[in-house]
PDB file of the backbone (N, CA, C, O) and the ligand in Angstrom, with CONECT records:
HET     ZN  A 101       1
ATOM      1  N   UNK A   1      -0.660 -33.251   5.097  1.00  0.00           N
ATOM      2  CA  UNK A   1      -0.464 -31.880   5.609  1.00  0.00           C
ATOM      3  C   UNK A   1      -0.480 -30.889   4.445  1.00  0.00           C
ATOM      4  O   UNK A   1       0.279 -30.902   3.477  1.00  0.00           O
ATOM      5  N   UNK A   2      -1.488 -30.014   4.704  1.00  0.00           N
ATOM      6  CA  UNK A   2      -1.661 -28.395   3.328  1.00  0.00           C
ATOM      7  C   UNK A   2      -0.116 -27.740   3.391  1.00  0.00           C
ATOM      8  O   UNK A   2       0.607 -27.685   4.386  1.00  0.00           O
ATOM      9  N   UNK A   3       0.041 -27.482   2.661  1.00  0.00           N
ATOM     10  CA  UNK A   3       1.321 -26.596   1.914  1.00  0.00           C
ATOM     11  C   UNK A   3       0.607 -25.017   2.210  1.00  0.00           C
ATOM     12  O   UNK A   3      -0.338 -24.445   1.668  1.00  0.00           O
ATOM     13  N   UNK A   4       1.617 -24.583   3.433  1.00  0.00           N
ATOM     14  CA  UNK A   4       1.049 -23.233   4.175  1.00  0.00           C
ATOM     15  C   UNK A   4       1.164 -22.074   3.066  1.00  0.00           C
ATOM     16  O   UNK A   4       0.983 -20.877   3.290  1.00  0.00           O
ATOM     17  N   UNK A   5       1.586 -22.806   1.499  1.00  0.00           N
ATOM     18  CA  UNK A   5       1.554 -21.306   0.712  1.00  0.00           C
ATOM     19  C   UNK A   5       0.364 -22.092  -0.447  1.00  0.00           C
ATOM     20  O   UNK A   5       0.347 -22.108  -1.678  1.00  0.00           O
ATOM     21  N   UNK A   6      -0.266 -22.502   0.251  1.00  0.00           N
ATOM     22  CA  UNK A   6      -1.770 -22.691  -0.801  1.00  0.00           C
ATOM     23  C   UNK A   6      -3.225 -22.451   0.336  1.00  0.00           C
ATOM     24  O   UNK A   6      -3.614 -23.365   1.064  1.00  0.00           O
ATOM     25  N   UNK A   7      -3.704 -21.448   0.311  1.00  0.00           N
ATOM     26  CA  UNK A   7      -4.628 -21.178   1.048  1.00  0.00           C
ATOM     27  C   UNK A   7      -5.982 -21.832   0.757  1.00  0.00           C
ATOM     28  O   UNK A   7      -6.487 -22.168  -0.314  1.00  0.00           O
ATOM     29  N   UNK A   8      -6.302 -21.894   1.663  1.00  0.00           N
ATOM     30  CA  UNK A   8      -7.791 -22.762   1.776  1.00  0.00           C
ATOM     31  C   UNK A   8      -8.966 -22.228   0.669  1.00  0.00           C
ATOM     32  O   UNK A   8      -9.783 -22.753  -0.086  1.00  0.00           O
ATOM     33  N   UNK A   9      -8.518 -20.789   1.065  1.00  0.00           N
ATOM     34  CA  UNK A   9      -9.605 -20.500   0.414  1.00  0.00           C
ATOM     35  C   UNK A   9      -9.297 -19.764  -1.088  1.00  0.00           C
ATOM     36  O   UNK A   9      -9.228 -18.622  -0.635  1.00  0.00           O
ATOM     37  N   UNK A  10      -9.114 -19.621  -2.222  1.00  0.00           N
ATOM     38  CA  UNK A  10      -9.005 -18.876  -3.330  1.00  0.00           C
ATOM     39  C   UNK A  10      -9.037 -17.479  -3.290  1.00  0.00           C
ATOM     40  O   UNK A  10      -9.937 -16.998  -3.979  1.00  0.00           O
ATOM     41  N   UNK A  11      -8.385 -16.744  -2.741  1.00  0.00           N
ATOM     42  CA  UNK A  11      -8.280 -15.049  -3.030  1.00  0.00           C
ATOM     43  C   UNK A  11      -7.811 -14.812  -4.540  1.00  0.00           C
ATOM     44  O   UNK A  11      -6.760 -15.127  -5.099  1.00  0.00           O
ATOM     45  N   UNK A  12      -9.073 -14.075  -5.061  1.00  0.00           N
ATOM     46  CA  UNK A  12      -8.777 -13.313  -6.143  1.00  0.00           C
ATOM     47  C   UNK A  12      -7.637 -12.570  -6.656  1.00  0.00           C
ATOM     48  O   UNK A  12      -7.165 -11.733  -5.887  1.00  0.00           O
ATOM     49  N   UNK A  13      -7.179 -12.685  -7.632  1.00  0.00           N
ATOM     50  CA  UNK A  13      -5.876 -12.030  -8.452  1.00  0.00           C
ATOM     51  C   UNK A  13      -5.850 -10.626  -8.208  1.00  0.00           C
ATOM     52  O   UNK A  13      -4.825  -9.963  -8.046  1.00  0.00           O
ATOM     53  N   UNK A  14      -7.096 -10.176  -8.188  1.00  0.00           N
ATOM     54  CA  UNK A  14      -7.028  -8.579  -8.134  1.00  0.00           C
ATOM     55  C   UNK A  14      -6.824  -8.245  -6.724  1.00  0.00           C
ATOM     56  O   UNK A  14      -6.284  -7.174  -6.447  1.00  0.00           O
ATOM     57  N   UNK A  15      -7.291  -9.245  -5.580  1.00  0.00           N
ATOM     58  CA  UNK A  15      -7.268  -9.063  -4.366  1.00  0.00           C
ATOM     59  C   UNK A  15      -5.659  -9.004  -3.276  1.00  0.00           C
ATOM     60  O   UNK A  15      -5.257  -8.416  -2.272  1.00  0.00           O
ATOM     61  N   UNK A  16      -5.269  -9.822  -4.074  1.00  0.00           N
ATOM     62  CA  UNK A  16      -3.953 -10.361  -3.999  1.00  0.00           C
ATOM     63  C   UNK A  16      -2.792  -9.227  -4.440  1.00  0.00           C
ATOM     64  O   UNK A  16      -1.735  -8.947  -3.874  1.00  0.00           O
ATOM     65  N   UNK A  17      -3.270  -8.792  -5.418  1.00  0.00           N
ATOM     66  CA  UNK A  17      -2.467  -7.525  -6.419  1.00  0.00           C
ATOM     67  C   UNK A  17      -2.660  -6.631  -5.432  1.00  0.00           C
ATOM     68  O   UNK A  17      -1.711  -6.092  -4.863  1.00  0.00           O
ATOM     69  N   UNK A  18      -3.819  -6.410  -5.159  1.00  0.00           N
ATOM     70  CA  UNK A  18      -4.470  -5.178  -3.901  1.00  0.00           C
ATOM     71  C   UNK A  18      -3.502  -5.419  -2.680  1.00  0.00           C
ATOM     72  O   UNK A  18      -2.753  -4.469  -2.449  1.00  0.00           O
ATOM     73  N   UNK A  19      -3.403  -6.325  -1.999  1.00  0.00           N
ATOM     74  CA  UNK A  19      -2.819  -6.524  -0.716  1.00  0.00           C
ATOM     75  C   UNK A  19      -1.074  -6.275  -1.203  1.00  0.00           C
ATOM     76  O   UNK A  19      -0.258  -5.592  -0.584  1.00  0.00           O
ATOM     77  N   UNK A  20      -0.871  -6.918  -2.265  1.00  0.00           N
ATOM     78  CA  UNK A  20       0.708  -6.547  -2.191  1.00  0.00           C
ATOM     79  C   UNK A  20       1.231  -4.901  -2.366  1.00  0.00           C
ATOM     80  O   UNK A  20       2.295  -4.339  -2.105  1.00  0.00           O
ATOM     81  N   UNK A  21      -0.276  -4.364  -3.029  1.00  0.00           N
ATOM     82  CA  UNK A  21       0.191  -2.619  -3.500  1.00  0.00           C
ATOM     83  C   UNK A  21       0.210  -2.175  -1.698  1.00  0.00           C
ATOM     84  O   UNK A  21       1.102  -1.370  -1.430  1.00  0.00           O
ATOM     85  N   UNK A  22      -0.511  -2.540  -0.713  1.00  0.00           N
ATOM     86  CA  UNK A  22      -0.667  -2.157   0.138  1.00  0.00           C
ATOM     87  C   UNK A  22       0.544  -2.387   0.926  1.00  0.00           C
ATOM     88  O   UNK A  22       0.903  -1.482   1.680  1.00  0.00           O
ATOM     89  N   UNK A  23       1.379  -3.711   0.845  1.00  0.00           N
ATOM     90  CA  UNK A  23       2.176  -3.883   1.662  1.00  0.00           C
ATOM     91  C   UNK A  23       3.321  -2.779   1.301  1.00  0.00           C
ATOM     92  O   UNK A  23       4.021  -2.183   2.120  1.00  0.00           O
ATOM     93  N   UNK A  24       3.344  -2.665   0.082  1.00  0.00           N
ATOM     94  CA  UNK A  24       4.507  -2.172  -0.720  1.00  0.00           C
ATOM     95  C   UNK A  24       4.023  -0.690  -0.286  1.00  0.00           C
ATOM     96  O   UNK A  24       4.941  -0.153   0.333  1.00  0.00           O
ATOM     97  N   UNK A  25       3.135  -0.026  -0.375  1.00  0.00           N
ATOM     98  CA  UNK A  25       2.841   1.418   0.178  1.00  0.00           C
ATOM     99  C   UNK A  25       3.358   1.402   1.732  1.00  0.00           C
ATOM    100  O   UNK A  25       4.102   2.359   1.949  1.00  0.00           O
ATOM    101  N   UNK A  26       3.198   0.746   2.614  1.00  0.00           N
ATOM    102  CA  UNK A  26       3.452   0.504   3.895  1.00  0.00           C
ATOM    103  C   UNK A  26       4.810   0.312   4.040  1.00  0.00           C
ATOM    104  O   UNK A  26       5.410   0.799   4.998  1.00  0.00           O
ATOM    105  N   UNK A  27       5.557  -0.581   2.887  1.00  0.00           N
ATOM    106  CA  UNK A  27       7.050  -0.412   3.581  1.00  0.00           C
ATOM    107  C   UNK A  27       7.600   1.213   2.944  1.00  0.00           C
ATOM    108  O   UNK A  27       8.227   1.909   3.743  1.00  0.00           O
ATOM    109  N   UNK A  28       7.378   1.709   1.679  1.00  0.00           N
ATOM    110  CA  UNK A  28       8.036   2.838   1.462  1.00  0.00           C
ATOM    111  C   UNK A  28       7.292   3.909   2.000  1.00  0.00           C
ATOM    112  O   UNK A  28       7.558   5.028   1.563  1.00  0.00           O
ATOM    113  N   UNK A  29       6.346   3.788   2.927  1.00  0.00           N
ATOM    114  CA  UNK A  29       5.919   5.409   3.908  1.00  0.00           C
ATOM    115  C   UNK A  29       6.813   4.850   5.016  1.00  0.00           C
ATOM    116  O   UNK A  29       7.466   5.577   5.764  1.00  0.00           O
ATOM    117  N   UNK A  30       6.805   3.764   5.066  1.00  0.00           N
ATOM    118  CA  UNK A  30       7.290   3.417   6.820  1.00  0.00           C
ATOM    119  C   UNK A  30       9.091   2.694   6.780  1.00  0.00           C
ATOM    120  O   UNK A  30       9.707   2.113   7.673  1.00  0.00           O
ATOM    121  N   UNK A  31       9.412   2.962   5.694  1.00  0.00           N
ATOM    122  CA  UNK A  31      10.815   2.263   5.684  1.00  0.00           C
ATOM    123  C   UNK A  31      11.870   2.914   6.645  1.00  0.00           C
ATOM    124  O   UNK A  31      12.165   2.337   7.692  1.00  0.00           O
ATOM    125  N   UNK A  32      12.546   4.335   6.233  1.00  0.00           N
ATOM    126  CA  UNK A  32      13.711   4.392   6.579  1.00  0.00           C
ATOM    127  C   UNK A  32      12.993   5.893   7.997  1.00  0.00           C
ATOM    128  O   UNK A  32      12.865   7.060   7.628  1.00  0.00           O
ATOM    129  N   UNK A  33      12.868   5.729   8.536  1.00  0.00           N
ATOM    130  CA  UNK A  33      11.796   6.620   9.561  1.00  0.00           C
ATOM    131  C   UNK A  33      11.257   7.941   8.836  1.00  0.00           C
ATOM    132  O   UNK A  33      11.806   8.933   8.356  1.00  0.00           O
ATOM    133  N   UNK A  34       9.466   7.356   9.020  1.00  0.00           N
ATOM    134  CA  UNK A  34       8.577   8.309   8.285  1.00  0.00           C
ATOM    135  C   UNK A  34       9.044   9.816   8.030  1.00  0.00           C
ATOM    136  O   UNK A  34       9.275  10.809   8.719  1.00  0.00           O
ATOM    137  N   UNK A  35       9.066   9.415   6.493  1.00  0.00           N
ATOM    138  CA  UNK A  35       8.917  10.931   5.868  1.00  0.00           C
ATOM    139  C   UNK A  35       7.712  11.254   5.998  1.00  0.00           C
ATOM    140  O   UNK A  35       6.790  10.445   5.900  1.00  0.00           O
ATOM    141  N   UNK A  36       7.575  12.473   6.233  1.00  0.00           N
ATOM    142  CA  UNK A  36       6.015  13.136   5.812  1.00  0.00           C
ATOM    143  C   UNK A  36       5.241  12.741   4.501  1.00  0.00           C
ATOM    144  O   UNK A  36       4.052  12.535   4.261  1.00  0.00           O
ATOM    145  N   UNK A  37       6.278  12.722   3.822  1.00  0.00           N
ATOM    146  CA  UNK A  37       5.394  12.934   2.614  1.00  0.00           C
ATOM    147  C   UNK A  37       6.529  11.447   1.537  1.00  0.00           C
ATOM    148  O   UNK A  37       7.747  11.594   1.430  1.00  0.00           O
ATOM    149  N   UNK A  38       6.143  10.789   1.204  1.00  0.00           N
ATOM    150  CA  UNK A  38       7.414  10.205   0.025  1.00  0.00           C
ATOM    151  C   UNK A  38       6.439   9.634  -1.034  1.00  0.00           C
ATOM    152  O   UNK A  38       5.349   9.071  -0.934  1.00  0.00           O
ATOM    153  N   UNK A  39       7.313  10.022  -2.208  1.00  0.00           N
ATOM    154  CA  UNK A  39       7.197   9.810  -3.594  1.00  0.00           C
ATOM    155  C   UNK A  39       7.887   8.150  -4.050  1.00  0.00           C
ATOM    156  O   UNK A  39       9.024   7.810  -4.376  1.00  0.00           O
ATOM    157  N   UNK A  40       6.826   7.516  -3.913  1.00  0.00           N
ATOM    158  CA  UNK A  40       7.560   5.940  -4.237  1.00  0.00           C
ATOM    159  C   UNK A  40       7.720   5.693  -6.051  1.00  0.00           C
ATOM    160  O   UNK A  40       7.448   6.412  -7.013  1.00  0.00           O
ATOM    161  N   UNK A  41       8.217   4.500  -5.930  1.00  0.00           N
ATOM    162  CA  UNK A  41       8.339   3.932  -7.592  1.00  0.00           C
ATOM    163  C   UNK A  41       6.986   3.117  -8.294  1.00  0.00           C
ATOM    164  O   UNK A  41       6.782   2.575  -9.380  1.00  0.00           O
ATOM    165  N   UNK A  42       6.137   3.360  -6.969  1.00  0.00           N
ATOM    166  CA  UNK A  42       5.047   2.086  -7.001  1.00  0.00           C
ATOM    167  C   UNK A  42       4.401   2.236  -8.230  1.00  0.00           C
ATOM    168  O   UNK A  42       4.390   3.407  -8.609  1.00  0.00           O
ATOM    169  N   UNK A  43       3.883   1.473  -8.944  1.00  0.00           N
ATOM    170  CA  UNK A  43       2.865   2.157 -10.302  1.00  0.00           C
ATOM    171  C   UNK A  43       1.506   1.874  -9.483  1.00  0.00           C
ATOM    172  O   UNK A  43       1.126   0.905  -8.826  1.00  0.00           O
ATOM    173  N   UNK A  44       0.849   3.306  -9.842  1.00  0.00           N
ATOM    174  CA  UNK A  44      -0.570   2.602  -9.838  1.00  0.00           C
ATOM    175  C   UNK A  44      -0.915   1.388 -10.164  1.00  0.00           C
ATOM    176  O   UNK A  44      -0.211   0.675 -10.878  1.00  0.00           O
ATOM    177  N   UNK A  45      -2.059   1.024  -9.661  1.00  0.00           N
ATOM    178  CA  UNK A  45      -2.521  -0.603 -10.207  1.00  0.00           C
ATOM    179  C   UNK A  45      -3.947  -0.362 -10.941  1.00  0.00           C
ATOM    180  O   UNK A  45      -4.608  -1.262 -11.459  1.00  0.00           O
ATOM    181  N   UNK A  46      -4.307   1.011 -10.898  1.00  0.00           N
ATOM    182  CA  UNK A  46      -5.421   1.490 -11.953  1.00  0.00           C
ATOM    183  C   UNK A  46      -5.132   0.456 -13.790  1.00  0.00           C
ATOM    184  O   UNK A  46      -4.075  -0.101 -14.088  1.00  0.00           O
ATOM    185  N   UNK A  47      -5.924   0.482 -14.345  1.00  0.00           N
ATOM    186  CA  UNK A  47      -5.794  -0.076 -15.956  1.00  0.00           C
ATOM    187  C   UNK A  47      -4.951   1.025 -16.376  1.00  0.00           C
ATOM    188  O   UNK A  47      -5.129   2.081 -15.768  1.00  0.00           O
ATOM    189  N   UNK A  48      -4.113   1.006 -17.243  1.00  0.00           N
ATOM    190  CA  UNK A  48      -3.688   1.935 -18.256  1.00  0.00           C
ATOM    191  C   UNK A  48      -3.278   3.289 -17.531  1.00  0.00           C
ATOM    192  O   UNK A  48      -3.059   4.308 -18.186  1.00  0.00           O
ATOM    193  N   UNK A  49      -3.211   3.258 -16.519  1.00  0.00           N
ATOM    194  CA  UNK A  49      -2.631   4.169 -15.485  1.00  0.00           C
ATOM    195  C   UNK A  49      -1.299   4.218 -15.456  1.00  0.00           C
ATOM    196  O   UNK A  49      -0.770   3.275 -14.868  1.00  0.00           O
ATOM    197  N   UNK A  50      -0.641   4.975 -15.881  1.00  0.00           N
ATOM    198  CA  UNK A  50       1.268   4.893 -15.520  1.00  0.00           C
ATOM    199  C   UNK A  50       1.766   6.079 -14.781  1.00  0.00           C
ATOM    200  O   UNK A  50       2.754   6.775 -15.014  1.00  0.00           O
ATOM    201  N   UNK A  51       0.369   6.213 -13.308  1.00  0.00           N
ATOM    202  CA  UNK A  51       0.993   7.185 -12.551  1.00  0.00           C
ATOM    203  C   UNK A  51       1.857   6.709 -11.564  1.00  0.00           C
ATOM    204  O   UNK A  51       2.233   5.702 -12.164  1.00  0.00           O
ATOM    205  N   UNK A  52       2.299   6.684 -10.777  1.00  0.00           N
ATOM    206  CA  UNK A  52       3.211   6.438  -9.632  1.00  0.00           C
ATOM    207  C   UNK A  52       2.626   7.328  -8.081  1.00  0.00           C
ATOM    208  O   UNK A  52       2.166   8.467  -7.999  1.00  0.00           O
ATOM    209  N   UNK A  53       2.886   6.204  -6.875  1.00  0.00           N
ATOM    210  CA  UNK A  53       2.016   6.561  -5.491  1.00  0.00           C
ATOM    211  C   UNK A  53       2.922   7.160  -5.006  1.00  0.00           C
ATOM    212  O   UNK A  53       4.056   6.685  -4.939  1.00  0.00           O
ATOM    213  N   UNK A  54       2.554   8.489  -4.509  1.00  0.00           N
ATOM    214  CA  UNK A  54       2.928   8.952  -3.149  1.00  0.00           C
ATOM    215  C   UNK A  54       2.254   8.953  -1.853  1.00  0.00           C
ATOM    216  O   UNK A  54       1.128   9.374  -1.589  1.00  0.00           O
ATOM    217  N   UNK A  55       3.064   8.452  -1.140  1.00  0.00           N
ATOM    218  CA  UNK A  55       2.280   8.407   0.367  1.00  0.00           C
ATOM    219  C   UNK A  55       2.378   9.616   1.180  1.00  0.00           C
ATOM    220  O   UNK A  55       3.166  10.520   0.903  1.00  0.00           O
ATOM    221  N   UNK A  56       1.568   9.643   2.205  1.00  0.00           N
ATOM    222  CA  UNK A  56       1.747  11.042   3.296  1.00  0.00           C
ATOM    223  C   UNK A  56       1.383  10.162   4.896  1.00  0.00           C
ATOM    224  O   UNK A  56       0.617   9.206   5.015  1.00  0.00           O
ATOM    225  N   UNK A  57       1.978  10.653   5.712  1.00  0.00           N
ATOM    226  CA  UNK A  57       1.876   9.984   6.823  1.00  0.00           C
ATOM    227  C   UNK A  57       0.457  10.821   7.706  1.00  0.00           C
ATOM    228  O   UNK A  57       0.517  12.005   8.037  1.00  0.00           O
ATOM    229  N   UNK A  58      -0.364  10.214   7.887  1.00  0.00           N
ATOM    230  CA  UNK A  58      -1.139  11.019   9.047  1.00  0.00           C
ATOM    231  C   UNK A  58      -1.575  10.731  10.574  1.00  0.00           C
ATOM    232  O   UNK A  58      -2.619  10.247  11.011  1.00  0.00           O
ATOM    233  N   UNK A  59      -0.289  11.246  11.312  1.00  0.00           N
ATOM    234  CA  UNK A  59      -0.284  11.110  12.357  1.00  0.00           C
ATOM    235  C   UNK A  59      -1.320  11.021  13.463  1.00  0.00           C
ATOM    236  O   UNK A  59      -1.308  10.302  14.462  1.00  0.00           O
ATOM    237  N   UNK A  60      -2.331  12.020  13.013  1.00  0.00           N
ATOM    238  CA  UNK A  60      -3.723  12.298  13.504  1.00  0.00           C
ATOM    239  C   UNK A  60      -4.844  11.020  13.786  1.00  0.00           C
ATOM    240  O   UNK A  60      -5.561  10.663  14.721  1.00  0.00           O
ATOM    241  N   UNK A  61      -4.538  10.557  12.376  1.00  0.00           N
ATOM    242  CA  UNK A  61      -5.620   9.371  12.475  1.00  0.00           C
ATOM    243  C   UNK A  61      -4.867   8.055  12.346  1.00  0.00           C
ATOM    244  O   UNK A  61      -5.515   7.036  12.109  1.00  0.00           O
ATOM    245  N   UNK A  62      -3.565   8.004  12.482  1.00  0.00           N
ATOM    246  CA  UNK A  62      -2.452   6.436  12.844  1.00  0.00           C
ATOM    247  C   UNK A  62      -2.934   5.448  11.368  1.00  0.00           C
ATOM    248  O   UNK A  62      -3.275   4.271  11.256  1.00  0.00           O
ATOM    249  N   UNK A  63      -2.758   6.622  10.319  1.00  0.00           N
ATOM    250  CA  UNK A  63      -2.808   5.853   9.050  1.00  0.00           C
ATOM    251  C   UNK A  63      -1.578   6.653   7.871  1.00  0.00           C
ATOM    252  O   UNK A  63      -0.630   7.365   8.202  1.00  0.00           O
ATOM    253  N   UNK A  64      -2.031   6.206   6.300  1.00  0.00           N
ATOM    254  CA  UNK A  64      -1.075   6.377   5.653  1.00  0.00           C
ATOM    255  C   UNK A  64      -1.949   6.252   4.852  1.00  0.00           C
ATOM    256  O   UNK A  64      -2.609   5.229   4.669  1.00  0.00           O
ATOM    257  N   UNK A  65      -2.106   7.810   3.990  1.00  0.00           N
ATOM    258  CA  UNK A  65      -2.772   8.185   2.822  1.00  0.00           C
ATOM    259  C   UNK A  65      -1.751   8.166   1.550  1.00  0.00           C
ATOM    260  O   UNK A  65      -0.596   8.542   1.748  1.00  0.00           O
ATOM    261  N   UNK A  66      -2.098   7.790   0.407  1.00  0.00           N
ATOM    262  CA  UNK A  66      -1.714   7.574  -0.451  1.00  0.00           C
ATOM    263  C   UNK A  66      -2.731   7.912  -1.691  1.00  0.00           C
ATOM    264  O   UNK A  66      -3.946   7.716  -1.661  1.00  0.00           O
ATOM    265  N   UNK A  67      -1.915   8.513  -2.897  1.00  0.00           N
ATOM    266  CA  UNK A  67      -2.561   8.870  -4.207  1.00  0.00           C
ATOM    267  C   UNK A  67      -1.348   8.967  -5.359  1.00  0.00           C
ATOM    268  O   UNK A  67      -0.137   9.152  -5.484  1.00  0.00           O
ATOM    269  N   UNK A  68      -2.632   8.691  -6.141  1.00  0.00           N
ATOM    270  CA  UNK A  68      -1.663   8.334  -7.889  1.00  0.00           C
ATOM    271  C   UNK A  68      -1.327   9.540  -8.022  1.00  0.00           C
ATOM    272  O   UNK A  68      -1.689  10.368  -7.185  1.00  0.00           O
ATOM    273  N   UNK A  69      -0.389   9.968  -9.355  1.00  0.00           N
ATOM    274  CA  UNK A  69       0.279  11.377  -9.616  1.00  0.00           C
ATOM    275  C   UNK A  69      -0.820  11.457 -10.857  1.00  0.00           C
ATOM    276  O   UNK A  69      -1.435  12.523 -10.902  1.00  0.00           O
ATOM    277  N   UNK A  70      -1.130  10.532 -11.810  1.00  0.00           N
ATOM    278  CA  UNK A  70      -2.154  11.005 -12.473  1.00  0.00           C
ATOM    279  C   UNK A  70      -3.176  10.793 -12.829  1.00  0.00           C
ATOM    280  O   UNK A  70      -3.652  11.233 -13.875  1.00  0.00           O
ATOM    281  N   UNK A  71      -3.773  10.017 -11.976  1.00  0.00           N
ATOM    282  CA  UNK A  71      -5.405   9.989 -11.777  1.00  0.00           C
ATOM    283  C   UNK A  71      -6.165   9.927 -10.571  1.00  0.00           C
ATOM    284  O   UNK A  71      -5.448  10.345  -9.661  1.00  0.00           O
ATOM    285  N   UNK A  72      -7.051   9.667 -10.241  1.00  0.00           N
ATOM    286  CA  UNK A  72      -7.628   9.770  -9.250  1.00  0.00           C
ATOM    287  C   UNK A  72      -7.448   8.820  -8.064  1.00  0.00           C
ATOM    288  O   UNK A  72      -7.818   9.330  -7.007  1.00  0.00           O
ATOM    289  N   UNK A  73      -7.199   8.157  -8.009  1.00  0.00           N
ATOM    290  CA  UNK A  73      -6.808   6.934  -7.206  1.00  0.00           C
ATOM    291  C   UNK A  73      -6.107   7.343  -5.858  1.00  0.00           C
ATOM    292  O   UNK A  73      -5.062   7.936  -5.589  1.00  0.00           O
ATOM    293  N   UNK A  74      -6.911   6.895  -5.279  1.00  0.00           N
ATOM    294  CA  UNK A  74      -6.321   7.108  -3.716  1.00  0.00           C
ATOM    295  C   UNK A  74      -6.864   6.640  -2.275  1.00  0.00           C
ATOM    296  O   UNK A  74      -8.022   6.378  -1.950  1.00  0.00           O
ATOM    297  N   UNK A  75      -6.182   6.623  -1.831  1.00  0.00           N
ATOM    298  CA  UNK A  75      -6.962   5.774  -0.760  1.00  0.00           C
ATOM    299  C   UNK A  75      -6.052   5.609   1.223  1.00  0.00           C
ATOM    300  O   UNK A  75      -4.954   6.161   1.147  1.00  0.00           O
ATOM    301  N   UNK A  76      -6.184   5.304   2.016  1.00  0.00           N
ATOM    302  CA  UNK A  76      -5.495   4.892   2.951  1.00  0.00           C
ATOM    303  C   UNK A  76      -5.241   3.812   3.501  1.00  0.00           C
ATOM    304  O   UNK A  76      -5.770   2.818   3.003  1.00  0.00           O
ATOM    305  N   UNK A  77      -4.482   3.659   4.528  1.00  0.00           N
ATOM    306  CA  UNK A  77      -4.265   2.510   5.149  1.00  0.00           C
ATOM    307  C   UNK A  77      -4.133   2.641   6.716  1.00  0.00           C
ATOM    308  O   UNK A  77      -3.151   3.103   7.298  1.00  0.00           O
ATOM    309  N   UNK A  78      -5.250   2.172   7.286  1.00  0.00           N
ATOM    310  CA  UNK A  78      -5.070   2.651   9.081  1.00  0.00           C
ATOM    311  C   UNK A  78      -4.292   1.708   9.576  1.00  0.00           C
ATOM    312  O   UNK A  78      -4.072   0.627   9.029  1.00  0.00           O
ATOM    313  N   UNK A  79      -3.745   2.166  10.871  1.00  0.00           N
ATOM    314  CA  UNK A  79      -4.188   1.059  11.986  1.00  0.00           C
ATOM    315  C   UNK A  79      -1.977   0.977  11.781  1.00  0.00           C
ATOM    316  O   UNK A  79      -1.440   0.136  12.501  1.00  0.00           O
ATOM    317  N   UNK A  80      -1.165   1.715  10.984  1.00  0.00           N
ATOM    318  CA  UNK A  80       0.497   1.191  10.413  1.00  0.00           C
ATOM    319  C   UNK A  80       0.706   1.444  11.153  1.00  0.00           C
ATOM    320  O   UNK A  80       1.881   1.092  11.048  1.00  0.00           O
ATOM    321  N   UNK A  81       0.630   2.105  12.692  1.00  0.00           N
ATOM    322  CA  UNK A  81       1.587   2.041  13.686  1.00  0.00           C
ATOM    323  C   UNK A  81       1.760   0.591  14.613  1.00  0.00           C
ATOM    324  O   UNK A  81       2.778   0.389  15.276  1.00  0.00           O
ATOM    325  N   UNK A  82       0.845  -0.186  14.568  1.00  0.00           N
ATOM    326  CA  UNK A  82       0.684  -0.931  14.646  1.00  0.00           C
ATOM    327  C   UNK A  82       1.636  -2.206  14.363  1.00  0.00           C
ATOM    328  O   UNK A  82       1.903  -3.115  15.149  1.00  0.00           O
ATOM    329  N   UNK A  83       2.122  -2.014  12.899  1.00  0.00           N
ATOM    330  CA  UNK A  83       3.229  -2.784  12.712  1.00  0.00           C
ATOM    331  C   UNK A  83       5.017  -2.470  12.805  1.00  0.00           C
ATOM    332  O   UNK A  83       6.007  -3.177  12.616  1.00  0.00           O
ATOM    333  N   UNK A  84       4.835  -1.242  13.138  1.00  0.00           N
ATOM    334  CA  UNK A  84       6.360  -1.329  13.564  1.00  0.00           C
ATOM    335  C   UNK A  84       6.569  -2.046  14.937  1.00  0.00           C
ATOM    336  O   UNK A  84       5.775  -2.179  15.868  1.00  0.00           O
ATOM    337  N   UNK A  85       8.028  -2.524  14.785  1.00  0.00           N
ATOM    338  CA  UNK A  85       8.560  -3.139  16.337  1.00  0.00           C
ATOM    339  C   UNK A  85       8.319  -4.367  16.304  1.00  0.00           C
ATOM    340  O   UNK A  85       8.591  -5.076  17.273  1.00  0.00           O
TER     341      UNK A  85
HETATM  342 ZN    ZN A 101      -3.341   6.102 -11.340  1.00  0.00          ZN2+
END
């Protein structure tokens, strides 16, 4: 029997890094009931980047935009209403 914390298939380090920045953006927009707007501790995951993410909630399109404080980096996440409840 596979050991359910070794996946079949090899996901990449960077991919992996990617999915946890995402989870971690998702619990601090969606933690203590959505702020509009919150300023997390997250560091960018840019190289040599030591900005920090703020998220914004957008109700409109049932996602959660997010950007670095000092570079360009930014991006969303649809579909977070989805996981509350
Ligand atoms: Zn950055």
């Amino acid at each position: 029997m596979k050991n359910r914390e070794d996946p079949p298939i090899k996901i990449p380090k960077e991919a992996r890094e990617f999915s946890a920045f995402i989870y971690l953006i998702s619990e601090a927009a969606t933690g203590d009931f959505p702020n509009d707007h919150v300023q997390t501790d997250i560091r960018c995951f840019k190289k040599g980047c030591h900005g920090l993410i703020s998220t914004q909630l957008d109700f409109d399109n049932n996602a959660i935009k997010w950007e670095c404080s000092d570079c360009q980096n930014n991006g969303s996440i649809g579909g977070w209403l989805d996981n509350i409840n």
